[in-house]
C-alpha positions in Angstrom: 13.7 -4.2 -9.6 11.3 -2.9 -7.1 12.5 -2.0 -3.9 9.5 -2.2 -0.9 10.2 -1.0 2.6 7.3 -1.7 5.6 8.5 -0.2 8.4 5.9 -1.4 10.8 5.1 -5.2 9.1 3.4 -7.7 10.8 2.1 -11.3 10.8 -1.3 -11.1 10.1 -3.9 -14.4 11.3 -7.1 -14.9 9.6 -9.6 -16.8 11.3 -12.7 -17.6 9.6 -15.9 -17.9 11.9 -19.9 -18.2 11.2 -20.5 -15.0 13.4 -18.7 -13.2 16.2 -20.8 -12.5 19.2 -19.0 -10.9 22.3 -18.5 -12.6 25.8 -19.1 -16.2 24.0 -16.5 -19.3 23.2 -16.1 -18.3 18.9 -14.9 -21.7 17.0 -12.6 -20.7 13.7 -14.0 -22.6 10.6 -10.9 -21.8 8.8 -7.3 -20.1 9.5 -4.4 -18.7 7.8 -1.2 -16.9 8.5 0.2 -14.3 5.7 2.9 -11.9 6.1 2.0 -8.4 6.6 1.9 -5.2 6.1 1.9 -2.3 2.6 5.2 -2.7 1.3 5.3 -6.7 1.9 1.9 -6.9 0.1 3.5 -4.3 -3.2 6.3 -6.8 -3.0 3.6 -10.0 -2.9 2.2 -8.4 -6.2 5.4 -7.1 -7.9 6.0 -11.1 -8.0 3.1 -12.5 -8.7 3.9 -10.0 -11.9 6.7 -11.6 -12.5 8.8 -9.0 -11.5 12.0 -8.6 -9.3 11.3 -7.3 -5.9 13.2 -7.1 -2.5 11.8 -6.2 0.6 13.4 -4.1 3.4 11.7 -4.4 6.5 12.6 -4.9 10.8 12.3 -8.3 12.0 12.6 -9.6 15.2 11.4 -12.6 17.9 9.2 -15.5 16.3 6.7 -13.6 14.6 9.8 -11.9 12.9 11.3 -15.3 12.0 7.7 -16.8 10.7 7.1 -13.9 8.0 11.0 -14.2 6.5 9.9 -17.7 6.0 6.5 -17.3 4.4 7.8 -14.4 1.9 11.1 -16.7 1.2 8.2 -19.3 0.7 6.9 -17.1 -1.8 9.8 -16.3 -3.3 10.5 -12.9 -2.0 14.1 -11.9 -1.5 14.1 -10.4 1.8 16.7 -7.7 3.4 15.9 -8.2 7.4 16.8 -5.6 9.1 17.0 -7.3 13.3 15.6 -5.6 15.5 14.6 -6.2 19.7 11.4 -6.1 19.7 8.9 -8.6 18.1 7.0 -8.4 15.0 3.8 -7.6 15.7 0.5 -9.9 15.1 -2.3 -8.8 14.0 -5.2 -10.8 14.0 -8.5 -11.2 11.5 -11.9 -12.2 12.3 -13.9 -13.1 8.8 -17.5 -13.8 9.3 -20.0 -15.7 6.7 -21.3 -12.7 6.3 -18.6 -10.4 4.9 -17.4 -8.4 7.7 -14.3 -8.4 8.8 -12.9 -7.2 11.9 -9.0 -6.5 12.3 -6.8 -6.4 15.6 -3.8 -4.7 14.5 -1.0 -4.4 17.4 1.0 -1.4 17.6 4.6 -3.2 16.8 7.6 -3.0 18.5 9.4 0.4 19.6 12.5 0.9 17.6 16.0 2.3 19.1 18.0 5.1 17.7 20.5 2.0 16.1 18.1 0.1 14.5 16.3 3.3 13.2 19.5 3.7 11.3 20.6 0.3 10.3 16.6 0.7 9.0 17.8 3.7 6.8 21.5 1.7 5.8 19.6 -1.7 5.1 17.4 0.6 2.4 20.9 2.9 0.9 22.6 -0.7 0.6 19.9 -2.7 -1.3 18.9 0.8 -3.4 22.2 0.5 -6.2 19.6 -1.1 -9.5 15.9 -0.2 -8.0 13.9 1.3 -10.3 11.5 2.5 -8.1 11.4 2.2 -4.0 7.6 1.8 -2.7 7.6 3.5 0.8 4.6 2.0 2.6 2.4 1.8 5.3 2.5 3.3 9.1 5.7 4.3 11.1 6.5 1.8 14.5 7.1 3.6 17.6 10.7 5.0 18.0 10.0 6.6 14.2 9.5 10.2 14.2 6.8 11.3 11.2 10.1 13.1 9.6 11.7 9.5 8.6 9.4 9.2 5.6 11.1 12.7 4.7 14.4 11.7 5.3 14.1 8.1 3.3 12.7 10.1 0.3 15.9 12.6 0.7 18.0 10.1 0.9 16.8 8.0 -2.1 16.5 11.1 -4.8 20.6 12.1 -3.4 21.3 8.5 -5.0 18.6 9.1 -7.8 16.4 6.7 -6.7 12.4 7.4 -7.7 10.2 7.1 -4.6 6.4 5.7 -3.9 4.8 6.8 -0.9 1.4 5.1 0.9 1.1 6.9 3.7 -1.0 9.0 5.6 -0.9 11.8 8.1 2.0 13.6 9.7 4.2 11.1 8.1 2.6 12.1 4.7 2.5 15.9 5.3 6.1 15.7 6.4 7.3 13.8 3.5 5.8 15.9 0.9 8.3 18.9 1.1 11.3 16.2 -0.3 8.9 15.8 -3.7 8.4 11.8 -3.5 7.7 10.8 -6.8 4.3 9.7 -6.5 1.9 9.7 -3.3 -0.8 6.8 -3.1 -3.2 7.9 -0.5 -7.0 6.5 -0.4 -10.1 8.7 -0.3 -9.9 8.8 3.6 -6.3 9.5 3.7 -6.7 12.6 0.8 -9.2 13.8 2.6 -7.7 13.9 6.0 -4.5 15.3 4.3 -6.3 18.7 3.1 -8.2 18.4 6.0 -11.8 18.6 4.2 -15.0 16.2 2.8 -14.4 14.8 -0.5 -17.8 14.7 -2.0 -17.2 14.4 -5.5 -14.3 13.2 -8.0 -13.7 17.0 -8.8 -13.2 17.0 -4.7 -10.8 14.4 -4.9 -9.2 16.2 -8.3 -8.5 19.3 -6.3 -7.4 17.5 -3.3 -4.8 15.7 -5.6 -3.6 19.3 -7.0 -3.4 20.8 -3.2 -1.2 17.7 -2.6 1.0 18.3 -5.7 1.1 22.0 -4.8 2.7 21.1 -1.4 5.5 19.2 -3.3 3.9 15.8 -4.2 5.5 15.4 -7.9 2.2 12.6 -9.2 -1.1 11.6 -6.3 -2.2 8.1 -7.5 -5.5 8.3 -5.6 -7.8 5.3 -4.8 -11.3 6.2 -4.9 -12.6 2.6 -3.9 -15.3 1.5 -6.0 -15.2 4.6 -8.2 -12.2 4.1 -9.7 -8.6 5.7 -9.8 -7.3 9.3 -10.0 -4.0 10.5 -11.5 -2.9 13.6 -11.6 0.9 14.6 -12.5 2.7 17.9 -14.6 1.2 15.9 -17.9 -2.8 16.3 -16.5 -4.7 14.2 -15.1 -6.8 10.8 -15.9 -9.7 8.9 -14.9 -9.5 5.1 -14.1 -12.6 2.7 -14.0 -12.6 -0.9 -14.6 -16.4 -3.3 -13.9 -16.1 -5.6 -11.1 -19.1 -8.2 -10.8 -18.2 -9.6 -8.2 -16.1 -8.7 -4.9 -14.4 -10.8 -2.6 -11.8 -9.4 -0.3 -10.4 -5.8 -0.6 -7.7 -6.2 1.5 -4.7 -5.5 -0.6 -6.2 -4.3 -3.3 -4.6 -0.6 -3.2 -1.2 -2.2 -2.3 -2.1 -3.9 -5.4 -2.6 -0.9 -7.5 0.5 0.1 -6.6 2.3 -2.4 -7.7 0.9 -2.4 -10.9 1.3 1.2 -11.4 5.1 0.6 -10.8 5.4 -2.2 -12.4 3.9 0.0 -15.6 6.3 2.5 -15.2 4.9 4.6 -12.9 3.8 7.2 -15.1 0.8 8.3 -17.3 -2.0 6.9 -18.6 -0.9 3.5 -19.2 0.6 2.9 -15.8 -3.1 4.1 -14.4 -4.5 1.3 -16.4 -2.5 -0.8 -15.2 -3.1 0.3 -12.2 -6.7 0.3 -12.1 -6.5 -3.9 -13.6 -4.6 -4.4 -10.8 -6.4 -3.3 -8.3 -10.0 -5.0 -9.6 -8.3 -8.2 -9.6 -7.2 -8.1 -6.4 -10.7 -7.3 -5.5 -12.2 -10.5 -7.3 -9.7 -12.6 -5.3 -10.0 -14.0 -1.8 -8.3 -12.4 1.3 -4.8 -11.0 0.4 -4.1 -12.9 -2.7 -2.5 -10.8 -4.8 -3.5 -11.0 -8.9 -1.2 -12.6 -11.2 -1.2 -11.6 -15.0 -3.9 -14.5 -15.7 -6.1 -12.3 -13.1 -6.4 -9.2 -14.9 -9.0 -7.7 -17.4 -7.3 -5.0 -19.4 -9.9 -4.9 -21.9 -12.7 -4.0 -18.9 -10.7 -1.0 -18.0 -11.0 2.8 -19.1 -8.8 5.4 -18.7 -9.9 9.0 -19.4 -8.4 12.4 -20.0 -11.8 13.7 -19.0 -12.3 13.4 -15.7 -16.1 13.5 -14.5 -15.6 16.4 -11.6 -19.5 16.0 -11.3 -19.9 12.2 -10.5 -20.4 11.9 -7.0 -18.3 9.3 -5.2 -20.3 6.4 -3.9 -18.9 6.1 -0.4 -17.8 10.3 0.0 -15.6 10.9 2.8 -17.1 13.4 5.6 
């Protein structure tokens, strides 16, 4: 079982429109509501695996209400935690073209209680997880420190830990040695506070992370593939995509299908790197099932190419 927390999920409404131009009346050609947020999307994908997967995250007011229902509709066991404040909404705006521009609201502000009934909900449904996948950003009312703590809490009970996060909730977290860190080329980059140029860039990035107490860095190098690097070595992951359709979700994805793999070496990189190119090759948020992926289209190397420059470096 794969245990998710989102500590900031949201409800997220897609409306599909020809173009959006400012000041003027925009008419949706399509719409959608999914529940959002990192951890709910690893859970999303953990099932469509055909995995076990429960997911801890606050809930409160309608919005809260609506995205219970739409994971139960999916058949996502969900641990609410109640909280005040309402789930945020986010909203979407998906043009013919391809771009796609994202509202996200900040979330509700959480109080000292539910901060800790937050922490309890997560200790209680822990007892059997294999793995728990901490994910996304903190709400207001978290300090950057409750990454940290989780991750303390979790190994005390033996627990392994996932972390996809970024900034001073990642940097704080890394001294309690979370299992494995996911963070994209932006996010390694901001953590070591420098460009990433090259895959060798990212490489050493990875080791600077693992030498501040990260025990494995899963890092997504968009289209250039996947980077693991743990106390075995490190790998290489590619995988041809002809096609892309949406990559929103996709590293939550890769997550989950580096978990559900295991969540270590080679073959768990592969997995995740199938993951991931599925969910690329898929509309919106849909997250792959097995029928999705394309092992045989993926390559995982002991030789990482230090040289290759990355197609979309980070400044």
């Amino acid at each position: 079982m794969i245990l998710t927390v989102t500590p900031n999920p949201s409800l997220d409404r897609t409306y599909e429109v020809p173009s959006l131009d400012r000041g003027e009346v925009v008419r949706a050609t399509g719409e959608r509501v999914d529940p959002g947020g990192k951890g709910v999307n690893v859970s999303r994908a953990v099932t469509a695996a055909g995995r076990r997967t429960v997911a801890v995250l606050p809930l409160g007011g309608a919005p809260g209400a609506l995205v219970a229902d739409l994971l139960d509709a999916q058949g996502i066991e969900v641990a609410p935690v109640p909280v005040a404040g309402a789930t945020r909404s986010n909203i979407a705006l998906a043009e013919a073209d391809g771009v796609l521009t994202k509202i996200n609201a900040p979330g509700p502000e959480l109080t000292e209680a539910e901060r800790e009934l937050l922490l309890e909900t997560v200790r209680r449904q822990s007892p059997g997880a294999d793995w728990i996948a901490c994910c996304g950003s903190l709400p207001r009312g978290l300090a950057p420190s409750w990454y940290a703590e989780l991750v303390a809490r979790a190994h005390a009970a033996g627990v392994r830990v996932a972390l996809d996060t970024s900034g001073p909730a990642l940097l704080a977290a890394l001294r309690e040695r979370p299992d494995v860190v996911k963070p994209n080329a932006e996010e390694l980059a901001q953590a070591v506070g420098r460009p990433l140029a090259t895959v060798g860039d990212a490489l050493k990035a990875a080791e600077e992370l693992r030498g501040r107490g990260a025990r494995a860095v899963l890092a997504s190098l968009g289209a250039d593939g996947q980077l693991l690097v743990d106390d075995d070595g490190a790998w290489f992951g590619t995988a041809a995509v002809d096609t892309v359709r949406s990559n929103v979700g996709a590293g939550d994805s890769s997550l989950a299908g580096f978990l559900v793999a295991g969540g270590r070496g080679p073959e768990a990189l592969a997995s995740a790197v199938a993951h991931g190119a599925a969910a690329v090759r898929l509309p919106g948020s849909v997250m792959p099932a097995p029928a999705d992926l394309d092992p045989a289209a993926v390559t995982v190397t002991a030789d990482v190419p230090a040289d290759r420059l990355l197609r979309e470096p980070v400044s």
